[in-house]
C-alpha positions in Angstrom: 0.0 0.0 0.0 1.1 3.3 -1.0 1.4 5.9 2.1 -0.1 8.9 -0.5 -3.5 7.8 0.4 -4.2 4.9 -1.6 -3.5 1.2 -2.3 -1.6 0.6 -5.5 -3.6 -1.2 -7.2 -6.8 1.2 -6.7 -8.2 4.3 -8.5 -9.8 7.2 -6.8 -13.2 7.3 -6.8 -15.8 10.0 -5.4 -19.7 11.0 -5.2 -20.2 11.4 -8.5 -23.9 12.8 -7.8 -21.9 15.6 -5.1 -18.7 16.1 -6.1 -19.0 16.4 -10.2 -21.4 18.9 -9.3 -19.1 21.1 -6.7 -16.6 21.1 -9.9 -18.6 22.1 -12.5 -19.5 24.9 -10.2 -16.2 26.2 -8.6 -14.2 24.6 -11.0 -11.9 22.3 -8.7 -9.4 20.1 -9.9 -10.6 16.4 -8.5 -7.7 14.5 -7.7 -5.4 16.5 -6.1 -2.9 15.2 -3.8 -1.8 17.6 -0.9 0.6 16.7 2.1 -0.7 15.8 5.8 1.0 17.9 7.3 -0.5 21.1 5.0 -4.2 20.0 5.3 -5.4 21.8 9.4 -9.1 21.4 10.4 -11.5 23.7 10.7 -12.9 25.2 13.9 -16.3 26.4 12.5 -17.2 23.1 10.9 -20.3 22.2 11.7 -19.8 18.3 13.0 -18.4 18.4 16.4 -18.4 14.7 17.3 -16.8 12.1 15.3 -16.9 8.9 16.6 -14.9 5.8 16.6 -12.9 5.9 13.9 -10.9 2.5 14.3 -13.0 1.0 11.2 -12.7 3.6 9.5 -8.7 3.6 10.0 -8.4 -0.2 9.3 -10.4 0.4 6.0 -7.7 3.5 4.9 -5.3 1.1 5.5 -6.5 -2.0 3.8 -7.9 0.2 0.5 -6.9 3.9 1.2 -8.8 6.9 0.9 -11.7 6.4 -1.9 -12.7 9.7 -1.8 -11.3 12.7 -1.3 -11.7 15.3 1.6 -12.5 18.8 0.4 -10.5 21.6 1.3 -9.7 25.5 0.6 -6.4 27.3 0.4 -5.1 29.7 3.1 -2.4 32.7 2.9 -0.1 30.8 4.8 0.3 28.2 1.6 -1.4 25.6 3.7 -5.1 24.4 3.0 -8.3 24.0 5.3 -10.8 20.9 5.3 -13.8 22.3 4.4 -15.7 18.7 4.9 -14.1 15.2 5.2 -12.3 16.0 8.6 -13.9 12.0 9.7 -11.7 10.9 7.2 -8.3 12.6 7.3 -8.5 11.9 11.3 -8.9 8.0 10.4 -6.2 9.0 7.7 -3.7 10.4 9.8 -4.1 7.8 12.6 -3.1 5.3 9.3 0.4 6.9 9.2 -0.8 8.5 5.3 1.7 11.5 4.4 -0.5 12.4 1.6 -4.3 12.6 1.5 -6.2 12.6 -2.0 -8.5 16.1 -2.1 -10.7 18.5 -3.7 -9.4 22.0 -3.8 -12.1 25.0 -3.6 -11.3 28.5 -3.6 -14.4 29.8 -1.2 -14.9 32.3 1.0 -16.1 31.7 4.5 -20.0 31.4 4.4 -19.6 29.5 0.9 -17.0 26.6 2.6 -19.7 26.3 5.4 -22.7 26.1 3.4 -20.8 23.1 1.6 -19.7 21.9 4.4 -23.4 21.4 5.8 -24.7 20.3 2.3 -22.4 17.6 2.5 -22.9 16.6 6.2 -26.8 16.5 5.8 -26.6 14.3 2.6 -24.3 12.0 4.4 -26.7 12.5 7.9 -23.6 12.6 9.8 -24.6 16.1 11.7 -26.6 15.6 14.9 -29.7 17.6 15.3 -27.6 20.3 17.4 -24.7 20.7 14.9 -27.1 21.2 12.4 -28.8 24.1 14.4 -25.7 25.8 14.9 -24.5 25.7 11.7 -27.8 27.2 10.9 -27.4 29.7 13.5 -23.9 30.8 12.1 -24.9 31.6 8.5 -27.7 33.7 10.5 -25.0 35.8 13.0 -21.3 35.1 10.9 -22.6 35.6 7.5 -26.7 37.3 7.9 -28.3 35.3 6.1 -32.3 35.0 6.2 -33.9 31.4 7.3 -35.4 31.5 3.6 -31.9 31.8 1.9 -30.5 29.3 4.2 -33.5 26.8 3.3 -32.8 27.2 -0.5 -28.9 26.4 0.0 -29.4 23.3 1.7 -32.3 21.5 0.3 -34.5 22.0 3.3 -38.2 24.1 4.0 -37.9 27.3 5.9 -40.3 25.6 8.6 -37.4 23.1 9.2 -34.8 25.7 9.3 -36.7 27.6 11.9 -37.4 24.8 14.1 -33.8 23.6 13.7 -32.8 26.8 15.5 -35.7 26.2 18.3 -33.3 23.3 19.4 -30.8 25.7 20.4 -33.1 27.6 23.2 -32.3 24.2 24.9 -29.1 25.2 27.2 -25.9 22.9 26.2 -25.5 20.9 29.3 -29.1 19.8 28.7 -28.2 19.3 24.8 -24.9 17.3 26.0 -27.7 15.2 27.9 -30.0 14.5 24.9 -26.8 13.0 22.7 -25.5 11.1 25.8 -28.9 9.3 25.9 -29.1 9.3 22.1 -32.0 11.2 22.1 -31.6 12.4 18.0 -35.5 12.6 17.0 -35.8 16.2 15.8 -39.8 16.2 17.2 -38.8 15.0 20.6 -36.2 17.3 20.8 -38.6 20.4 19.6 -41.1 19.3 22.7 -38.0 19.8 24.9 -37.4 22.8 23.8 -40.6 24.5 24.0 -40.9 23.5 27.8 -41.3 27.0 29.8 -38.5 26.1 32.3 -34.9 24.0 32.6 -36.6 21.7 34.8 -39.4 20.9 32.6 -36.9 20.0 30.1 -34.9 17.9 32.1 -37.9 16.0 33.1 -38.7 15.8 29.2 -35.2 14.5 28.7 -36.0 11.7 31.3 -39.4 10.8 30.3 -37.7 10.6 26.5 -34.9 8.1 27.8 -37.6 6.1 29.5 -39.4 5.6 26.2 -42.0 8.0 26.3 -44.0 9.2 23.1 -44.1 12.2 21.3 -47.6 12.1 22.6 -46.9 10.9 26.0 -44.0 14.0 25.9 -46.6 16.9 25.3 -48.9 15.2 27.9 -46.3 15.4 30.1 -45.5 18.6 29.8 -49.1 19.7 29.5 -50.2 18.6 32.7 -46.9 20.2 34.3 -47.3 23.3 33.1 -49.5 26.4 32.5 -51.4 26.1 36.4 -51.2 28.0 39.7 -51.2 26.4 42.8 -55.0 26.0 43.3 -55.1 24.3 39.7 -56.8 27.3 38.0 -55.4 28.7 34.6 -52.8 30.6 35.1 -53.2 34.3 33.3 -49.6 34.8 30.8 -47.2 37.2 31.9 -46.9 40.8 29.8 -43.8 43.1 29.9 -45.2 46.2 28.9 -42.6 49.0 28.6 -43.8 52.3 27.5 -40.8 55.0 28.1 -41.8 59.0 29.0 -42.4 61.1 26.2 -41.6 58.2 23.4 -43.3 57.9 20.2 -43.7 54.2 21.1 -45.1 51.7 23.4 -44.0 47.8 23.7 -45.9 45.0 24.7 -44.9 41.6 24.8 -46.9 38.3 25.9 -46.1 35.0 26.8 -47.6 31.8 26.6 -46.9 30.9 30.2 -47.4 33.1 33.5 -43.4 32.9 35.1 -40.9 34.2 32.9 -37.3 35.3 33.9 -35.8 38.3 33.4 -33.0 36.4 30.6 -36.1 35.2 28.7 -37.5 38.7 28.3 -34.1 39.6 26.8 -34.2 37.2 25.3 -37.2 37.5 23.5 -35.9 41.5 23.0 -32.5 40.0 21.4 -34.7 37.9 19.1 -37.1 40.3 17.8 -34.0 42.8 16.7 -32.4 39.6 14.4 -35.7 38.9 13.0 -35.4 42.7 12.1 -31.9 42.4 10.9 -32.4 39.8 8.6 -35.9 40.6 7.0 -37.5 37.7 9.0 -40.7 40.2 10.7 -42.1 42.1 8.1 -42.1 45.1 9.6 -45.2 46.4 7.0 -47.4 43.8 8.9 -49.7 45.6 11.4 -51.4 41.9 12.4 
C-alpha cells in the first residue's frame, strides 16, 4: 500500500452525484494530492463529534482513501478541510503522508454552506450541529432562514425549528446526545418546555421511552397552572418610556418568565429585524 492515500492497485473514486457537481461549479481540480502535514481542520465546521474511527482507519489502511476530503487554500500556503475532517482523522491515525483532495477557492460562508450540504446528505450532523451551523450563516454571515432553506435543500419551517433546538441550554443538549435522544420532534417538545426543569424532566421521560404524545402530555399537565389548579393568566412586559413615540408589549404563553427570557425574547425580535425575518409592513 502506497502511504499517499491509496492502495496501489486502486483508483480514486468519489460521489459522483456531489462532487461532479461542486466542480462544475467552482471549478476544482478532483484528484489532487496535498501533504498531511499542510491539510489543518476547521474550527467552524459544523460536525463536532466524530466517533470511533478505528474501522474507518483499518479500511484507509487496507484500500486507502476512496474519496477525497475537500478543502480550501489559506495565505499561509497551507489548505483547510472544508468537509471530510472523519476521514483525514482515520487518515492520519493510518500513518498516510498524503491525503487525495478537492481543492475550492471559497470564502467563508460559501465553505460552510458546503460543508453542511455535504454533512446533511451524508446524515452525519446531529440535530444540534445542524442548528448551529444554521445559527452561524444567521450571526457570521446574515443570512435569512429563507436563503438558508434554499442552500441546503431544506423548508424554511425546518430551518426555523432547527434553530428552536438551540433555546435548549448545552448541558441539557450534552444530555439528549448522551442518551441518544436524535428525534428532531422529541427534541422540539424539549425545547418549547417553559423552564430548565421541565426540560430535564422531558429529557428523562424521553430516555424512558415516552412518546411524542406521551411527551406533550407530560409537559401539558406540568405546566401552564397556579397552585389552586386554575389557569394561570400569561405574563406581559409592557414597557412604554416618558415622552416616546412608542409603546412595547410583549406576551407569553406561560405566566413565570425570567428576566433572561424577556431579553431574550428582545434579542430575538432585533435579528428577525436584521435579517428581513418580521415584516415590519405587517400591522397583524
Amino acid at each position: 500500500m502506497s502511504k499517499k492515500g491509496l492502495p496501489v492497485e486502486a483508483k480514486m473514486r468519489h460521489d459522483s452525484h456531489f462532487v461532479e457537481a461542486l466542480a462544475e461549479r467552482f471549478g476544482a481540480t478532483l484528484g489532487k494530492y496535498l501533504p498531511a502535514s499542510a491539510i489543518e481542520r476547521n474550527p467552524d465546521q459544523p460536525r463536532h463529534h466524530f466517533g470511533d474511527l478505528s474501522e474507518l482507519k483499518a479500511s484507509i489502511e487496507s484500500k486507502g482513501i476512496l474519496e477525497p476530503i475537500l478543502v480550501r487554500p489559506l495565505e499561509s500556503g497551507n489548505y483547510q478541510i472544508i468537509s471530510g475532517e472523519r476521514r483525514f482523522r482515520a487518515a492520519i491515525e493510518a500513518g498516510l503522508a498524503e491525503i487525495p483532495c478537492i481543492e475550492l477557492d471559497l470564502p467563508d460562508n460559501e465553505a460552510l454552506e458546503v460543508a453542511l450540504i455535504e454533512n446533511l446528505q451524508r446524515k452525519d450532523l446531529t440535530p444540534f450541529e445542524e442548528a448551529r451551523a444554521y445559527r452561524d450563516l444567521l450571526e457570521k454571515h446574515q443570512y435569512t432562514h429563507a436563503r438558508i432553506a434554499e442552500t441546503v435543500g431544506r423548508s424554511r419551517v425546518s430551518v426555523t425549528e432547527s434553530l428552536a433546538l438551540l433555546k435548549i441550554p448545552e448541558d441539557i443538549q450534552e444530555q439528549c446526545r448522551l442518551a441518544d435522544i436524535d428525534s428532531k420532534s422529541t427534541l422540539l417538545e424539549i425545547a418549547r418546555a417553559e423552564s430548565r426543569e421541565k426540560m430535564e424532566a422531558l429529557v428523562r421521560a424521553a430516555v424512558a421511552g415516552a412518546t411524542r404524545s406521551a411527551l406533550r402530555t407530560e409537559k401539558k399537565d406540568s405546566s401552564g397552572q397556579d397552585e389552586g389548579g386554575h389557569r394561570a393568566r400569561p405574563f406581559q412586559f409592557r414597557y412604554a418610556p416618558k415622552n416616546s413615540p412608542f409603546r412595547l408589549n410583549l406576551a407569553f404563553n406561560r405566566s413565570r418568565v425570567a428576566k433572561d427570557e424577556v431579553l431574550e425574547a428582545l434579542r430575538k425580535i432585533i435579528r428577525d429585524i436584521e435579517s428581513g425575518e418580521l415584516d415590519l409592513r405587517s400591522r397583524k
